[in-house]
C-alpha positions in Angstrom: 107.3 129.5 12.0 106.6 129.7 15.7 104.7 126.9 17.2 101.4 128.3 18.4 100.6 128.6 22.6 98.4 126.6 24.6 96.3 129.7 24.9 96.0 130.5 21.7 98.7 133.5 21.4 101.7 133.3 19.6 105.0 135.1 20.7 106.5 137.8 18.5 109.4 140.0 19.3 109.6 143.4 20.5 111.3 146.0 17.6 113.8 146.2 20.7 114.4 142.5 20.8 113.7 142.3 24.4 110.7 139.9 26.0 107.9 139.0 23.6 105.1 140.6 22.8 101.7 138.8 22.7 98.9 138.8 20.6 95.6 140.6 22.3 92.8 137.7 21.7 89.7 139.8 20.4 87.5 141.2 23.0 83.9 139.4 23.6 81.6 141.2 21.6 78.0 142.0 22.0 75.0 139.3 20.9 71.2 140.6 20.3 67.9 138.4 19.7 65.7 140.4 18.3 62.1 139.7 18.8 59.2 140.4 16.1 56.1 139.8 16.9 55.2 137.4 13.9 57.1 135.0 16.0 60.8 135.5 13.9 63.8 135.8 16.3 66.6 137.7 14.9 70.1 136.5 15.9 72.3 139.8 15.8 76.1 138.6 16.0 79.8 139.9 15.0 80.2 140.6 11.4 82.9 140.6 9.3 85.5 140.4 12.6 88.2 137.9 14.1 84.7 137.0 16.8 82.6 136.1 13.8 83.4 132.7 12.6 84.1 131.5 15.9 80.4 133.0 17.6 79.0 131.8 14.5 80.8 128.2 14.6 79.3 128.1 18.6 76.0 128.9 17.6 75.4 126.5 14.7 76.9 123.6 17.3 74.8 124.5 20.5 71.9 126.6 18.8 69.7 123.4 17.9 66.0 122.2 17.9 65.5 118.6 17.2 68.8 118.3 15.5 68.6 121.0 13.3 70.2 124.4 13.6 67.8 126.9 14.6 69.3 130.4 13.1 69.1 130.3 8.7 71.0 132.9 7.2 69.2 135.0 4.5 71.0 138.3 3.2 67.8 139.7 3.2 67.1 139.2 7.2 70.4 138.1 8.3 70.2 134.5 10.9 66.4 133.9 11.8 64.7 130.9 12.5 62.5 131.3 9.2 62.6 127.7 7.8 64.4 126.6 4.3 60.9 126.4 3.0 59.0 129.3 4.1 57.5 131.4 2.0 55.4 134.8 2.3 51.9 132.9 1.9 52.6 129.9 4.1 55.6 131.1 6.5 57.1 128.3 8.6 59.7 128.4 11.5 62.7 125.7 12.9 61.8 126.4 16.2 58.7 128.3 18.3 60.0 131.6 19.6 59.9 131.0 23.0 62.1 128.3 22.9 64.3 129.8 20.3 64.9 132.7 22.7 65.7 130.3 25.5 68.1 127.8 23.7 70.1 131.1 22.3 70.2 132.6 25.6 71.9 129.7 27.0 74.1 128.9 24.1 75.6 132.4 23.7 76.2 132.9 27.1 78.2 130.2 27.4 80.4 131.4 24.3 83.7 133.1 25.3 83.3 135.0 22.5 80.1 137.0 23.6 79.7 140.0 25.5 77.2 141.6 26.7 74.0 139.6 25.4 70.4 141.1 25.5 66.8 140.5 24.1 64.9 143.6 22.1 61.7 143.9 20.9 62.2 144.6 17.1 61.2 148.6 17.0 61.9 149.5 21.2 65.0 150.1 22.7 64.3 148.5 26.0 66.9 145.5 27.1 65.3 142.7 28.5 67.1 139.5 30.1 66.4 135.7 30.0 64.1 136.3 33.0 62.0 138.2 30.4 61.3 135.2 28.3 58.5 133.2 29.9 56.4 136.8 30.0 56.7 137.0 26.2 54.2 133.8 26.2 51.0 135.3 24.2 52.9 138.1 23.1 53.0 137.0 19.4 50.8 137.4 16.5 49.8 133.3 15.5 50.9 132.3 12.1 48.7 131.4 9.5 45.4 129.2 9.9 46.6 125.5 9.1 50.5 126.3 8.8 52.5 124.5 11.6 54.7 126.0 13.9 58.1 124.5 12.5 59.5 123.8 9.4 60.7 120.2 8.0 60.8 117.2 9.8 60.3 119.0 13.5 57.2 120.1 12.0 55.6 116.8 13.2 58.8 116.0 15.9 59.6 112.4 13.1 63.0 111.9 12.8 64.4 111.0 9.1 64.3 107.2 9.9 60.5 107.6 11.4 60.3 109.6 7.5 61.9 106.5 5.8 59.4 104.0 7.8 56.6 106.0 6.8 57.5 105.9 3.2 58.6 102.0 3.1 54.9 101.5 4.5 53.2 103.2 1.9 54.8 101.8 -0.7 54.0 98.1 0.9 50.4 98.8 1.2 50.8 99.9 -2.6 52.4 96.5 -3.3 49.9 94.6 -1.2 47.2 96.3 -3.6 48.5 95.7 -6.4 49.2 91.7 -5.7 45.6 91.7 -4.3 44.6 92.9 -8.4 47.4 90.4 -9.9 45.4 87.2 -8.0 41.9 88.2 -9.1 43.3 88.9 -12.7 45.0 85.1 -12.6 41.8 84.0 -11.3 40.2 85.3 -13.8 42.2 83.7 -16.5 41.7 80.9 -15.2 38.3 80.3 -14.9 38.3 81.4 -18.7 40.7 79.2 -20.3 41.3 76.2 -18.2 38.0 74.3 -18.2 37.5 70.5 -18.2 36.0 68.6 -20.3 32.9 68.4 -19.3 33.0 72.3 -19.0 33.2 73.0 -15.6 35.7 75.1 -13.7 38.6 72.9 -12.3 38.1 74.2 -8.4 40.6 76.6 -6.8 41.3 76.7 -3.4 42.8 80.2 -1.7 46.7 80.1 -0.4 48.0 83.0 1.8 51.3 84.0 2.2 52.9 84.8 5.6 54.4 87.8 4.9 51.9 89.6 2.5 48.7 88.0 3.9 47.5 88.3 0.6 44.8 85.7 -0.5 46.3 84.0 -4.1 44.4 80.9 -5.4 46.4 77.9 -6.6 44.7 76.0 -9.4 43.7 72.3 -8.3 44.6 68.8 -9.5 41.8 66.4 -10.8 42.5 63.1 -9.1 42.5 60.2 -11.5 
């Protein structure tokens, strides 16, 4: 087999066995973000063509918003920056439109792979540029009352260790608690079944740890 070029061709010979004949490398073709005004930004790319896998590859690698790729395929919308989790009563996004617009501009305009790239409101047929962007601002219809802007963890900007702290923290508090129950209940024992002689409560005096802070009470020894 034929080793491959450095550019990315690889030589064949002409049915006249003269000089080689190289491969054409696919011509750039044509990238749309389609804007609705519910905030969703369509991402209109090659399909099914020797372009696709390799715009596709370039956008899921340079089309990000707090480390997370912003365009989700769906065969029902194609790649949008709906989020994993939206649904029709509480629809969530990756990323804000404006900045979605922005990031994809740049990234597919970069890719050798694109051609002409342009920006369409979904429903006109006017072509509008990255210099269009910023006006857009106000332009769309706000989500729902109380739903956030993004989906996931960019919802509230935490990263998944800022996720894991958060958890760890809870779950201490719920320990602390439930030591904080498990000293009174020993306490309580105690005053009920280890009485002197004389019938009086052996004293107890409070010990706290240094990591918990939790108050536990350490049962006293009557001096002879």
């Amino acid at each position: 087999m034929a080793s491959s070029s450095p550019f990315g061709c690889n030589p064949k010979k002409s049915v006249f066995g003269a000089k080689p004949v190289l491969d054409k490398q696919a011509a750039p073709e044509p990238v749309v973000l389609l804007v609705d005004k519910s905030q969703v930004i369509t991402a209109m790319i090659p399909y099914n063509s020797k372009n696709a896998p390799l715009v596709r590859a370039h956008m899921h690698e340079h089309i990000q918003h707090e480390g997370r790729k912003v365009f989700i395929f769906r065969a029902a919308n194609g790649w949008t920056n709906i989020g994993l989790d939206s649904t029709a009563e509480n629809p969530k996004l990756t990323c804000e439109p404006i900045t979605t617009l922005k990031t994809a501009w740049a990234a597919f305009a970069a890719c050798p792979h694109v051609g002409k790239l342009t920006i369409r409101w979904k429903g006109e047929d006017k072509e509008l540029k990255y210099e269009d962007i910023d006006g857009m601002e106000g332009m769309f219809d706000p989500l729902p009352e109380g739903t956030p802007d993004s989906s996931g963890p960019s919802m509230d900007k935490k990263t998944d260790a800022e996720y894991l702290m958060d958890k760890l923290i809870v779950i201490e508090k719920k320990v602390e608690a439930l030591d904080i129950k498990y000293a009174h209940l020993v306490d309580m024992m105690e005053r009920f079944t280890k009485n002197d002689e004389g019938g009086q409560i052996i004293p107890t005096t409070p010990v706290t740890t240094s990591k918990e802070g939790v108050k536990r009470k350490q049962r006293g020894e009557s001096s002879n």
